[in-house]
C-alpha positions as CSV (number, residue, x, y, z in Angstrom):
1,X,-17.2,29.0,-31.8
2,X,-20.1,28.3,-29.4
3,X,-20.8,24.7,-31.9
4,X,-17.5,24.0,-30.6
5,X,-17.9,24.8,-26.9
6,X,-19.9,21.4,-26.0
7,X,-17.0,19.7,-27.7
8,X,-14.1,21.3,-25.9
9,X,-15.9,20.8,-22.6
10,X,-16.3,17.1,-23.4
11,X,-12.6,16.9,-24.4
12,X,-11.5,18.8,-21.0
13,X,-13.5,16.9,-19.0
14,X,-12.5,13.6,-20.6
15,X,-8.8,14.4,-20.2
16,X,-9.3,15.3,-17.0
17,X,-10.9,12.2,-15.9
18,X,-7.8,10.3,-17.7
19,X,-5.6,12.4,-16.1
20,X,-7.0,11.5,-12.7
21,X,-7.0,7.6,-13.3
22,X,-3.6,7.9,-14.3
23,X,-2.5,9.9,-11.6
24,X,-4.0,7.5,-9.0
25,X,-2.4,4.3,-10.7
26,X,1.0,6.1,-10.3
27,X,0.2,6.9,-6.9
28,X,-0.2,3.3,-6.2
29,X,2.6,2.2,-8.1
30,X,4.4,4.6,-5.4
31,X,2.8,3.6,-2.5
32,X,4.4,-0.1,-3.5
33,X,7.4,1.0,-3.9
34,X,7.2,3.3,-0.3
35,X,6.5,-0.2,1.1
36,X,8.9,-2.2,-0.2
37,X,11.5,0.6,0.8
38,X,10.0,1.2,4.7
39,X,10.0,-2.6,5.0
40,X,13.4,-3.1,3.9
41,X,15.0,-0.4,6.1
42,X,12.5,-1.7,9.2
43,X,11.1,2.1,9.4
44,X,7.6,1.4,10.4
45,X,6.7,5.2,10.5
46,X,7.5,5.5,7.2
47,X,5.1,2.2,6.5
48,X,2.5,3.4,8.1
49,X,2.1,6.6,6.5
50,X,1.0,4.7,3.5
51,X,-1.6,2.9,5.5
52,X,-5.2,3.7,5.7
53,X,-6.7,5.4,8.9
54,X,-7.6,1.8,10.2
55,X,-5.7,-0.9,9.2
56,X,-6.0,-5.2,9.7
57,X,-2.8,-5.8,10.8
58,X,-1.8,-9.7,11.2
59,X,1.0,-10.8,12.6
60,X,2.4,-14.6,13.0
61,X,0.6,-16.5,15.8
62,X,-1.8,-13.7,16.6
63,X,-5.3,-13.3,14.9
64,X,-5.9,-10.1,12.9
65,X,-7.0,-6.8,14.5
66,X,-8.0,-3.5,13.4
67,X,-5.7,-0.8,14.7
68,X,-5.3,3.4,13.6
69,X,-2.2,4.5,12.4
70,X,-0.7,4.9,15.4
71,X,-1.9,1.8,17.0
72,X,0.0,0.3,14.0
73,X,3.1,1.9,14.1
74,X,3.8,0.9,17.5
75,X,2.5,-2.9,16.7
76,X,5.2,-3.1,13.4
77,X,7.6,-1.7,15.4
78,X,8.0,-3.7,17.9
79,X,7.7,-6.4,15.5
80,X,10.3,-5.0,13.4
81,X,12.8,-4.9,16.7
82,X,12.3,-8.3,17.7
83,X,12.9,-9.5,13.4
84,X,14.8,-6.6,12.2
85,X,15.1,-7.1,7.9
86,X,18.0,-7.9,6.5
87,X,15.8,-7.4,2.9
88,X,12.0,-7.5,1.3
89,X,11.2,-7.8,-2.1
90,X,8.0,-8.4,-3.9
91,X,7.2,-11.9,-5.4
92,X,3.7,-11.5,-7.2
93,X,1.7,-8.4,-8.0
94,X,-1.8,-7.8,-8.9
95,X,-2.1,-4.3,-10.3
96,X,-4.4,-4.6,-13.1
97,X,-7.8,-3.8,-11.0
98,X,-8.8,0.0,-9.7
99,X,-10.9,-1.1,-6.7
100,X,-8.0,-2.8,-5.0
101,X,-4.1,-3.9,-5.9
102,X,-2.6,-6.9,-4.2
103,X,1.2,-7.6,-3.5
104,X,2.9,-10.8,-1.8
105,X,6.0,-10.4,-0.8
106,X,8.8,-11.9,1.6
107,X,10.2,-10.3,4.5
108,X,13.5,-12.1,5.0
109,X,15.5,-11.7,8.6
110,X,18.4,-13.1,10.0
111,X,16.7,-16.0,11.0
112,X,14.3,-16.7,8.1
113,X,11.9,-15.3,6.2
114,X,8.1,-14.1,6.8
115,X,5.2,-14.0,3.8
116,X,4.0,-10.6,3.4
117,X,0.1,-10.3,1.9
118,X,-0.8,-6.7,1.7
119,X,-3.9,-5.3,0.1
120,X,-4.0,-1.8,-1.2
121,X,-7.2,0.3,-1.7
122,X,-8.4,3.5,-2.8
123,X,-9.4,6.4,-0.1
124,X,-9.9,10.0,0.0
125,X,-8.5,10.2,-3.9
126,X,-5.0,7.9,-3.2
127,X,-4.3,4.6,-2.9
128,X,-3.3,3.2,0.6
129,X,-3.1,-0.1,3.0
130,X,-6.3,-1.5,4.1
131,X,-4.5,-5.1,5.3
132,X,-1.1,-6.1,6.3
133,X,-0.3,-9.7,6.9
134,X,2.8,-11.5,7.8
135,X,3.1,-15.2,8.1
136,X,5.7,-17.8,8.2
């Protein structure tokens, strides 16, 4: 039995460490899909709770700045007010890499349609938003 011990720790520890990386990928998978959902229904403080602490947010005709959560929430919401969605949908995903996961999408209001760019990062054991931008 105590031959075996070294083995069963290494098998433990190795599932474990599986387990973990597949438990993050999931958890990115349903950040996405929080997203896509939050965006579609114009609830930006359901998008933001996705978002990291600080956040690049860009919007059309303004440069890019770095705001908290809550900074954000109130930036996307008033955005969301003055374009409220009618739909959003993804059209190209990168989730093949565990550093960072990359979506495009379009944000599509009554009158027309903004590109979304948003990239997603690990923090604090979860995947979150480190960037959103939107653009005609």
């Amino acid at each position: 039995m105590r031959k075996l011990q070294p083995y069963l720790f290494s098998i433990v520890f190795n599932l474990g460490f599986i387990t973990g990386a597949l438990a993050q990928t999931q958890s990115a998978d349903g950040v996405i899909e929080k997203l896509k959902i939050s965006l579609k229904s114009g609830n930006s403080k359901e998008l933001v709770s996705g978002f990291q602490d600080m956040v690049e947010v860009t919007l059309p005709e303004q440069e890019g700045s770095n705001y908290s959560k809550t900074q954000a929430e109130f930036v996307l919401r008033d955005f969301m007010k003055k374009y409220p969605p009618v739909d959003f949908k993804y059209v190209h995903k990168v989730l093949d890499r565990e550093d960072f996961k990359f979506v495009i999408g379009e944000y599509i209001y009554s009158g027309g349609k903004y590109r979304v760019t948003m990239v997603i990062k690990p923090a604090k054991g979860a995947y979150s938003v480190d960037s959103i931008v939107f653009e005609k």
